[in-house]
C-alpha positions in Angstrom: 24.4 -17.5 18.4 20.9 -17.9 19.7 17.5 -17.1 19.1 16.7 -15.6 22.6 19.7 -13.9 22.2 18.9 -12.2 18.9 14.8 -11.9 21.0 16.8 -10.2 23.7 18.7 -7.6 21.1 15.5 -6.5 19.3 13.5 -6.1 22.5 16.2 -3.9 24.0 16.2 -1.4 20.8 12.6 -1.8 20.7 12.7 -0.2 24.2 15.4 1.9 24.0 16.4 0.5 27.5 18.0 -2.9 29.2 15.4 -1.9 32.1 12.3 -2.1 30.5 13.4 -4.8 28.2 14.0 -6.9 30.9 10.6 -6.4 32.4 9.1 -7.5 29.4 11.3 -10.5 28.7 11.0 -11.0 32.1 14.8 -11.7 32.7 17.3 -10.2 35.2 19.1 -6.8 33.7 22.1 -8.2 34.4 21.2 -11.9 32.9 20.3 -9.8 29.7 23.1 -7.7 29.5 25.4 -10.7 30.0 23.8 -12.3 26.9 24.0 -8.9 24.8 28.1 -8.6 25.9 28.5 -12.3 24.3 26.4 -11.7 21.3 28.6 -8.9 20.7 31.8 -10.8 21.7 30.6 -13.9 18.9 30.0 -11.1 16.1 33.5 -9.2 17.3 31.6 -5.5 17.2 29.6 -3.2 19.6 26.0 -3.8 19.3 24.8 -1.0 21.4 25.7 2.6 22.9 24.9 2.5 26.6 24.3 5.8 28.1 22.9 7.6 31.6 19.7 7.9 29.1 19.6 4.4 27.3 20.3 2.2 24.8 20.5 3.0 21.2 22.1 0.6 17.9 25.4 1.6 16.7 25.9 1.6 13.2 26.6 -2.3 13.2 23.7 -2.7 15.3 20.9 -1.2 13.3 22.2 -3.3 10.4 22.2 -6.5 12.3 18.4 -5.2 13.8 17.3 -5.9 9.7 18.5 -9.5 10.0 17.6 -10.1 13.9 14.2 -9.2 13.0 13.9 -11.3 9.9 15.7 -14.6 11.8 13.3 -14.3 14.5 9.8 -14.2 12.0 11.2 -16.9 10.3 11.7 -18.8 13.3 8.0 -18.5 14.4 6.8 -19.4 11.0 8.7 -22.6 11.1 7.3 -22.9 15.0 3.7 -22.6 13.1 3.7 -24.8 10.6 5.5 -27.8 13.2 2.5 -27.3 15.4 0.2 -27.7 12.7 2.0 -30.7 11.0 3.0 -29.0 7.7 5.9 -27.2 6.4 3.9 -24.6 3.8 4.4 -21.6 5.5 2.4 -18.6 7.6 1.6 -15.7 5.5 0.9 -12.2 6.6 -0.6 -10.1 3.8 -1.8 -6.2 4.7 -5.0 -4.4 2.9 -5.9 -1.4 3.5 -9.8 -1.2 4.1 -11.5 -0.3 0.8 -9.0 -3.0 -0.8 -10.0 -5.8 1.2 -13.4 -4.8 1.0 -12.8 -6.1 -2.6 -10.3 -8.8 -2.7 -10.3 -10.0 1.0 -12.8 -12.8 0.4 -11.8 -13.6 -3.4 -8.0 -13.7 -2.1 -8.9 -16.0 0.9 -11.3 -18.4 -1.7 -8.1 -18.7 -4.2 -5.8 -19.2 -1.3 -7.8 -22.5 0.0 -8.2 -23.7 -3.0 -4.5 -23.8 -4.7 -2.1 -23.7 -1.1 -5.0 -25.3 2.0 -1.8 -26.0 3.7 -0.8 -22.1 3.6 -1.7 -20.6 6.7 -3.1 -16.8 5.5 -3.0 -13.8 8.0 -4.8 -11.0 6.6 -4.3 -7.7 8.7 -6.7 -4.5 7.5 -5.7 -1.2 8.9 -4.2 2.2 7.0 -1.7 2.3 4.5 1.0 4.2 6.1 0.4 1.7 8.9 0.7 -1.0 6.2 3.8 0.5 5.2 5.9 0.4 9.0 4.3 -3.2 9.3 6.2 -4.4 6.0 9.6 -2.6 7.5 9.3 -4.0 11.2 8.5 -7.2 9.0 5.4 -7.9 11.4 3.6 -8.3 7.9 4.9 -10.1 4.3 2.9 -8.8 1.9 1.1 -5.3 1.5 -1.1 -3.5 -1.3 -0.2 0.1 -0.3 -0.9 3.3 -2.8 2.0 5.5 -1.8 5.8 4.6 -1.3 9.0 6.4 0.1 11.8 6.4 -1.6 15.1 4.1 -0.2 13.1 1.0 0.9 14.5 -2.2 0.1 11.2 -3.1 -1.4 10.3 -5.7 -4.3 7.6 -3.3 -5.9 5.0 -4.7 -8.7 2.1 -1.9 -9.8 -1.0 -3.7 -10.2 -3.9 -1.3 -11.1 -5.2 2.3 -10.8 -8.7 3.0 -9.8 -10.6 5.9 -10.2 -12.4 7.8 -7.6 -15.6 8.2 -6.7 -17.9 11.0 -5.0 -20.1 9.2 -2.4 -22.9 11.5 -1.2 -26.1 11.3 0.9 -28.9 12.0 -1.2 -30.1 15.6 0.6 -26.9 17.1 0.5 -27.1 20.7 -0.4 -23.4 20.9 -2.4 -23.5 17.1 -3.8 -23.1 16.7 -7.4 -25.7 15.4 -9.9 -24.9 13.1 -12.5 -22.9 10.3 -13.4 -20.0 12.5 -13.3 -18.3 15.4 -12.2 -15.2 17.2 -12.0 -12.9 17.8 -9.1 -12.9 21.7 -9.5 -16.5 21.6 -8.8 -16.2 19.9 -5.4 -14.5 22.5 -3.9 -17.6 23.7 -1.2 -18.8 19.8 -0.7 -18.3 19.0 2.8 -15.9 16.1 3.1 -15.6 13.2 5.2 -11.9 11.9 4.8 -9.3 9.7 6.5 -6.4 11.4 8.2 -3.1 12.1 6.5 -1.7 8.7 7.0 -3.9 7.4 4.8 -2.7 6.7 1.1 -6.2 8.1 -0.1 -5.9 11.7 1.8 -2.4 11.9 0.2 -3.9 11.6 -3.6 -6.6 13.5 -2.7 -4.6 16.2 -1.6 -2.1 15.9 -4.7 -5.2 16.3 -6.9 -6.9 19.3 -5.8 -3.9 21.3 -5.0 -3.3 20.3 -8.9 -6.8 22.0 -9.4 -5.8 25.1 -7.1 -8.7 24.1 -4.7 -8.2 23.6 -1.0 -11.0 20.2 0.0 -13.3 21.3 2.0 -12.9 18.9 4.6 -15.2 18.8 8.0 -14.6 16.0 9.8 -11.6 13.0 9.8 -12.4 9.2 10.0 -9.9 6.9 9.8 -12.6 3.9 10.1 -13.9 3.3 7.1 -16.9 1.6 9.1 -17.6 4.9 10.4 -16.6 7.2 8.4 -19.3 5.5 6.0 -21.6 5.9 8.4 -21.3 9.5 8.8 -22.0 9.8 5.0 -25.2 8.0 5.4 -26.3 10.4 8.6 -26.2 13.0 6.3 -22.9 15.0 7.5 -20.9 15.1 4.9 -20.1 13.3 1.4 -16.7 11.2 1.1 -14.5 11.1 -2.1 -13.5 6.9 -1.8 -11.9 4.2 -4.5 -14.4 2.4 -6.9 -13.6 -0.5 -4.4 -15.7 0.9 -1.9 -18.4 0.6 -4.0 -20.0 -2.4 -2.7 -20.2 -0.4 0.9 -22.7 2.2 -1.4 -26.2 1.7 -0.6 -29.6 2.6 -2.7 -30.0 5.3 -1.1 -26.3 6.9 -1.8 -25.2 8.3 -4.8 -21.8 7.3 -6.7 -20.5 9.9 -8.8 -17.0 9.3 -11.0 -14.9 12.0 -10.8 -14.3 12.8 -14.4 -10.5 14.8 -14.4 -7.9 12.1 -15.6 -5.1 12.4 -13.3 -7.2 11.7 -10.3 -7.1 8.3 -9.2 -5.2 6.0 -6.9 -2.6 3.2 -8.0 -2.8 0.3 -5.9 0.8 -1.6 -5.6 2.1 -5.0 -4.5 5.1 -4.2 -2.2 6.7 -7.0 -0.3 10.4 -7.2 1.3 13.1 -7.8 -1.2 12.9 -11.7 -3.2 15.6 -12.7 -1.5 13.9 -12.3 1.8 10.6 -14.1 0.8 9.4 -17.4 1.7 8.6 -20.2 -0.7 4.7 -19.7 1.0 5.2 -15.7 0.1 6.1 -15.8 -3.3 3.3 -18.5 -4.2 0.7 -16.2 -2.0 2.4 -13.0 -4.1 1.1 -14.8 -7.2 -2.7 -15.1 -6.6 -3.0 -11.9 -5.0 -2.0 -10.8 -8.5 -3.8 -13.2 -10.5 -7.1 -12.7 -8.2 -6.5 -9.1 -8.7 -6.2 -9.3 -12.1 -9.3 -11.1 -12.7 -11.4 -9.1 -10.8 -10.8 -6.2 -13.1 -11.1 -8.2 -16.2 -14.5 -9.5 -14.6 -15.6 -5.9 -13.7 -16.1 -6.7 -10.1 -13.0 -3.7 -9.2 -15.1 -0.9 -10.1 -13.2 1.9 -11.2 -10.4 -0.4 -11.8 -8.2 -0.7 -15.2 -5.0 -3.7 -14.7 -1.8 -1.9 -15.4 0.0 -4.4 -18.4 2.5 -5.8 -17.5 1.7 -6.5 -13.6 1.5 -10.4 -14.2 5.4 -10.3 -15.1 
């Protein structure tokens, strides 16, 4: 068996055609379809279901897909870390952007400092992104805040933050005070992300808790901009205590008081016996950087769920 040929397999799923895997591999169909017939010939099963239409896994094939994929990122790690004259490893780890707003920098800091010879790869985009990175194994490592059932995940709660009301200042509905609670937000003007986003998904949960419908104007999924749109005045945005340090003078921050709104962040990575030596050790320090950022008060919002170091 061989690594193009395992390259060749996931492409052609990928594709959902020999065609325009091909193209992309940049291989003659039938010089690809040769190497498919004796992959399939070595493992003594049918790989694939050819049709008029295309190419789709058989049973067989989409459990050999899990390991094809994992052989192949493995692969390319060791690739890295020959090119740069170690063996520690390439790490991938996935934040969402109000948690690396946070721990990003803290996580790279620790990082240098206990594994320099770990090669970190920190990718920022949505959770429910996050979450189809981790199973396409594109990524190692994730902090996400929701999780579907039947995923071969190794799953360790850190912390729960709470939520906070971020308002521009001349905003006719924005709460006064410290705090407030969610049944009294139910005219503010919202700026949110879209559904695929972890936050919009316990934000929902909550209100429909409260019997209120969010009165939501306008979807961001940029937390760049959708904080900018809060500061032009358009509409407030119900965000993490992480986001705090994106909150300006000239912004208010308001707690939202009702107990069961918040957001549990979690550690998710692909099953132990999956991981890396270079995963496990980066698995670690997020937790212990975590960790120590709430003890320090620099999470606001954040209390450490006991129990997360184990």
């Amino acid at each position: 068996m061989e690594l193009r040929q395992l390259r060749y397999f996931v492409k052609i799923v990928e594709h959902g055609s020999l065609g325009r895997a091909a193209l992309e591999l940049d291989v003659g169909v039938s010089a690809l379809s040769q190497q498919i017939s004796k992959l399939e010939n070595e493992l003594s099963t049918r790989l694939l279901n050819r049709t008029t239409t295309g190419v789709t896994p058989t049973s067989s094939g989409f459990a050999f897909l899990h390991h094809a994929q994992l052989t192949l990122r493995q692969a390319e790690n060791a690739i890295m870390a020959a090119h740069r004259g170690r063996m520690s490893g390439y790490v991938t780890v996935g934040l969402a952007p109000t948690t690396a707003t946070v721990l990003a920098l803290p996580l790279i800091n620790a990082m240098r400092e206990r594994y320099p010879d770990i090669q970190l790869h920190l990718v920022e985009m949505l959770s429910g992104h996050l979450a189809a990175q981790l199973n396409s194994r594109q990524i190692d490592l994730a902090i996400l805040f929701q999780l579907d059932g039947g995923k071969r995940w190794s799953v360790r709660p850190l912390l729960n933050e709470k939520l906070f009301v971020i308002a521009p200042p001349h905003l006719p509905q924005a709460p006064r005070g410290d705090s407030v609670q969610l049944v009294d937000l139910g005219e503010l003007p919202l700026v949110m992300p879209s559904a695929q986003h972890g936050l919009r998904s316990a934000l929902m949960s909550a209100f429909e808790r409260v019997g209120l419908v969010p009165n939501i104007i306008m979807e961001v999924d940029g937390l760049a901009v959708l904080m900018n749109a809060v500061r032009a005045g358009h509409a407030a945005t119900i965000q993490p205590g992480a986001a705090a340090a994106l909150v300006e003078s000239q912004l208010s921050l308001i707690r939202i008081a009702d107990p069961h709104v918040g957001r549990r962040n979690v550690l998710v990575t692909l099953a132990d016996d999956e991981l890396s030596s270079a995963v496990l050790a980066t698995r670690l320090v997020i937790t212990e950087v975590a960790r120590q950022l709430v003890i320090d008060q620099h999470w606001p919002g954040a209390t450490w769920i006991e129990g997360a170091t184990s």
